[in-house]
Backbone bond lengths (Angstrom), bond angles and torsions (degrees), N, CA, C in turn:
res aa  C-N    CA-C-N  psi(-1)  N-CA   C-N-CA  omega(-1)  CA-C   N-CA-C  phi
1 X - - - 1.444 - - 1.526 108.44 -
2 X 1.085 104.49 145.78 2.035 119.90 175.06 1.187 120.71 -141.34
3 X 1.083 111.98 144.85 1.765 132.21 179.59 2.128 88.85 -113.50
4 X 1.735 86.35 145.42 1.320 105.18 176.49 1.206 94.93 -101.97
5 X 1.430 110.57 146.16 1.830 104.37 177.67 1.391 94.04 -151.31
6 X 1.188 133.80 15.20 1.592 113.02 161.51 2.007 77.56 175.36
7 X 1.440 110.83 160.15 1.305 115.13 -176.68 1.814 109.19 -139.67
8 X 1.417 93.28 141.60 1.781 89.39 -177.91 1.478 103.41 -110.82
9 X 1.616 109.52 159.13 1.579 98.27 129.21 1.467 112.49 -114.78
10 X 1.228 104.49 157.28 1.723 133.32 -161.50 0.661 110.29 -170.96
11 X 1.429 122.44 142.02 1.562 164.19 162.06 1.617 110.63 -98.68
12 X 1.235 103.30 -172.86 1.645 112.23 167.97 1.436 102.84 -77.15
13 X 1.524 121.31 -60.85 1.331 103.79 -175.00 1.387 130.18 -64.30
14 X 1.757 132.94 22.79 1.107 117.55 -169.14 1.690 97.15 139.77
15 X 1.778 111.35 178.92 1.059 139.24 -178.45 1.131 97.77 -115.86
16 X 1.649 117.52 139.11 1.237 118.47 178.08 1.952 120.32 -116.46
17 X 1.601 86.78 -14.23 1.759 105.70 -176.93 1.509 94.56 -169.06
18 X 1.378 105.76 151.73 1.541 116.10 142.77 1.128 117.35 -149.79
19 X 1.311 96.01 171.22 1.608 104.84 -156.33 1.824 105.48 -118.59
20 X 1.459 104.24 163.53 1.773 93.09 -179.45 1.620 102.45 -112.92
21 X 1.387 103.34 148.30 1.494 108.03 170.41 1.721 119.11 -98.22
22 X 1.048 123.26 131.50 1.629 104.94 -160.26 1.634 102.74 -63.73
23 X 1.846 96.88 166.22 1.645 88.75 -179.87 2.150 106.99 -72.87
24 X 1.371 90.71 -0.87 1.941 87.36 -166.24 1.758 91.52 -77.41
25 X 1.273 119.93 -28.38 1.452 94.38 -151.88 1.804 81.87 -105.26
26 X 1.367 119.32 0.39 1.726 98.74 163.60 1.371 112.75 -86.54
27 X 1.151 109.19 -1.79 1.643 107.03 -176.25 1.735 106.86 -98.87
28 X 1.158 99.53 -7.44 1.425 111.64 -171.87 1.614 101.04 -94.57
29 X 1.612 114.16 -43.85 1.229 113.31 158.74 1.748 120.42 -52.66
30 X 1.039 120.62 -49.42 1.207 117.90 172.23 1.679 148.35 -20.41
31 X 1.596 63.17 -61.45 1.700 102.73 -177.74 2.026 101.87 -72.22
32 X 1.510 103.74 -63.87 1.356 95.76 168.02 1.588 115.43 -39.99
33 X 1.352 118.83 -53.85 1.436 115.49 -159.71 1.617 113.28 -64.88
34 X 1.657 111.46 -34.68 1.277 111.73 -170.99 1.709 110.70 -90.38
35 X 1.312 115.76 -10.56 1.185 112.38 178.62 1.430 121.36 -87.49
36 X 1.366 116.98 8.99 1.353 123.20 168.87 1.412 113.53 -123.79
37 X 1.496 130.88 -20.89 1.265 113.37 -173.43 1.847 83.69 -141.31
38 X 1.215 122.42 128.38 1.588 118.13 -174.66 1.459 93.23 -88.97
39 X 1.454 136.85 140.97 1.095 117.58 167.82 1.354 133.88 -112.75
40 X 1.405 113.30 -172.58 1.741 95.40 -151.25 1.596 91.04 -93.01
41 X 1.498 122.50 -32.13 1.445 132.55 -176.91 1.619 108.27 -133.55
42 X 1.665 110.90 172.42 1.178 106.03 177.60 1.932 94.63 -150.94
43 X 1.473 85.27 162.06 2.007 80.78 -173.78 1.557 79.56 -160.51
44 X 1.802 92.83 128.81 1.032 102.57 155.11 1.195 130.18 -94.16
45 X 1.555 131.84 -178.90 1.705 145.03 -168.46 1.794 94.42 -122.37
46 X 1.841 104.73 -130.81 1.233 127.97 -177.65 1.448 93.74 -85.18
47 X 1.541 105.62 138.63 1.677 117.40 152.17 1.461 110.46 -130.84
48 X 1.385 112.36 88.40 1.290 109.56 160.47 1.376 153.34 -12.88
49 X 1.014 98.17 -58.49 1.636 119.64 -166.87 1.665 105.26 -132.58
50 X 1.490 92.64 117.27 1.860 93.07 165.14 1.621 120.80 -35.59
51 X 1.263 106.68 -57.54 1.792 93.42 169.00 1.254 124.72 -66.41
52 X 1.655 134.39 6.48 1.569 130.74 129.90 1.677 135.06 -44.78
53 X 1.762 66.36 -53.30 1.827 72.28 -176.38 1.597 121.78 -81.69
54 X 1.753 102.57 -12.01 1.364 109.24 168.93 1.839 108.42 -71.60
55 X 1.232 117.21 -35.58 1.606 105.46 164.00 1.529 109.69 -73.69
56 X 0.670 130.90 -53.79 1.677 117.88 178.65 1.605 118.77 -55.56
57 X 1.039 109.38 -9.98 1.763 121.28 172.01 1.930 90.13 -90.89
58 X 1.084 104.83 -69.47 1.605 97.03 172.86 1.462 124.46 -47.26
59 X 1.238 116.78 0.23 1.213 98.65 -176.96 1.720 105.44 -121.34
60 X 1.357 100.33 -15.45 1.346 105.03 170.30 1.398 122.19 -83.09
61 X 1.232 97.10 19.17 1.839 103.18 -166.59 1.332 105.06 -107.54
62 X 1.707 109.32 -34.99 1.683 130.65 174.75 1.730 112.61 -87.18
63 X 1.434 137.02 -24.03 0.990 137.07 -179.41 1.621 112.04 -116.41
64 X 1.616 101.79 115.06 1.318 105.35 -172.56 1.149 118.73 -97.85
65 X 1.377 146.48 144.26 1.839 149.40 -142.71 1.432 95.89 174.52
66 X 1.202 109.35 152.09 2.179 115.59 -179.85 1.472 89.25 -121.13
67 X 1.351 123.58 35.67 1.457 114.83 157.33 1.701 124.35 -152.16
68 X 1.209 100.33 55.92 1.866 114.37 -175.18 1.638 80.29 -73.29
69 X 1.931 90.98 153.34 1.620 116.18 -170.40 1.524 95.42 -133.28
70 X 1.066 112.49 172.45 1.670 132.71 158.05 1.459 122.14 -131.29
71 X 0.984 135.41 139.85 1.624 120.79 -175.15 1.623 94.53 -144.58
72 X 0.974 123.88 0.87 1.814 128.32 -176.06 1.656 100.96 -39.90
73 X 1.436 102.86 149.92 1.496 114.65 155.86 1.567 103.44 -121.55
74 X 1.530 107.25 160.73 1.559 98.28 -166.23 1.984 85.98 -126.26
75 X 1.000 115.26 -5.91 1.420 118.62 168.97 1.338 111.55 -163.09
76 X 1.528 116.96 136.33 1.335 113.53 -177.72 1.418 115.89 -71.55
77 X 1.177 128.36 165.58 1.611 147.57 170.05 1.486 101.54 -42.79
78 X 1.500 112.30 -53.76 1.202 113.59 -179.05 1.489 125.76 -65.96
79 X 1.387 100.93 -19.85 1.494 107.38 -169.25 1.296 114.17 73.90
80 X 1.515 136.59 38.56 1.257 119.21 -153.66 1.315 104.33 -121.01
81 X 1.569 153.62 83.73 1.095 151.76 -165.73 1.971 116.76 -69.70
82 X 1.239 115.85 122.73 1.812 108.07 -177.25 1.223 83.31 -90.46
């Protein structure tokens, strides 16, 4: 299962734009995702926007698992800012 929380376009050579997903409809994803399959771990990607990561802090506070992840990049390889 996956939650969208921010969207690119990309190629191999790079990022060319991204886009934001609001924090209402990732929390809305959430909620769908965890209310049918509880999971055993969780790993995050990109979080855009502080009020993303403020629902994903909220949500890790209500759903308990002994294996939360991080996978963030804080600048691409390319260095390429949209």
């Amino acid at each position: 299962m996956a939650v969208i929380a921010a969207m690119t376009a990309q190629n191999t050579l790079g990022v060319s734009a991204v886009a934001e997903v609001s924090p209402h409809f990732v929390a809305q994803q959430l909620d769908a995702v965890l209310i049918d399959i509880p999971p055993d771990a969780t790993k995050t990607g990109m979080l855009l926007t502080a009020d993303v990561i403020d629902v994903r802090c909220s949500e890790s506070k209500t759903v308990r698992h002994n294996k939360p992840g991080s996978g963030s990049v804080m600048v691409s390889t390319s260095a390429r800012r949209c």
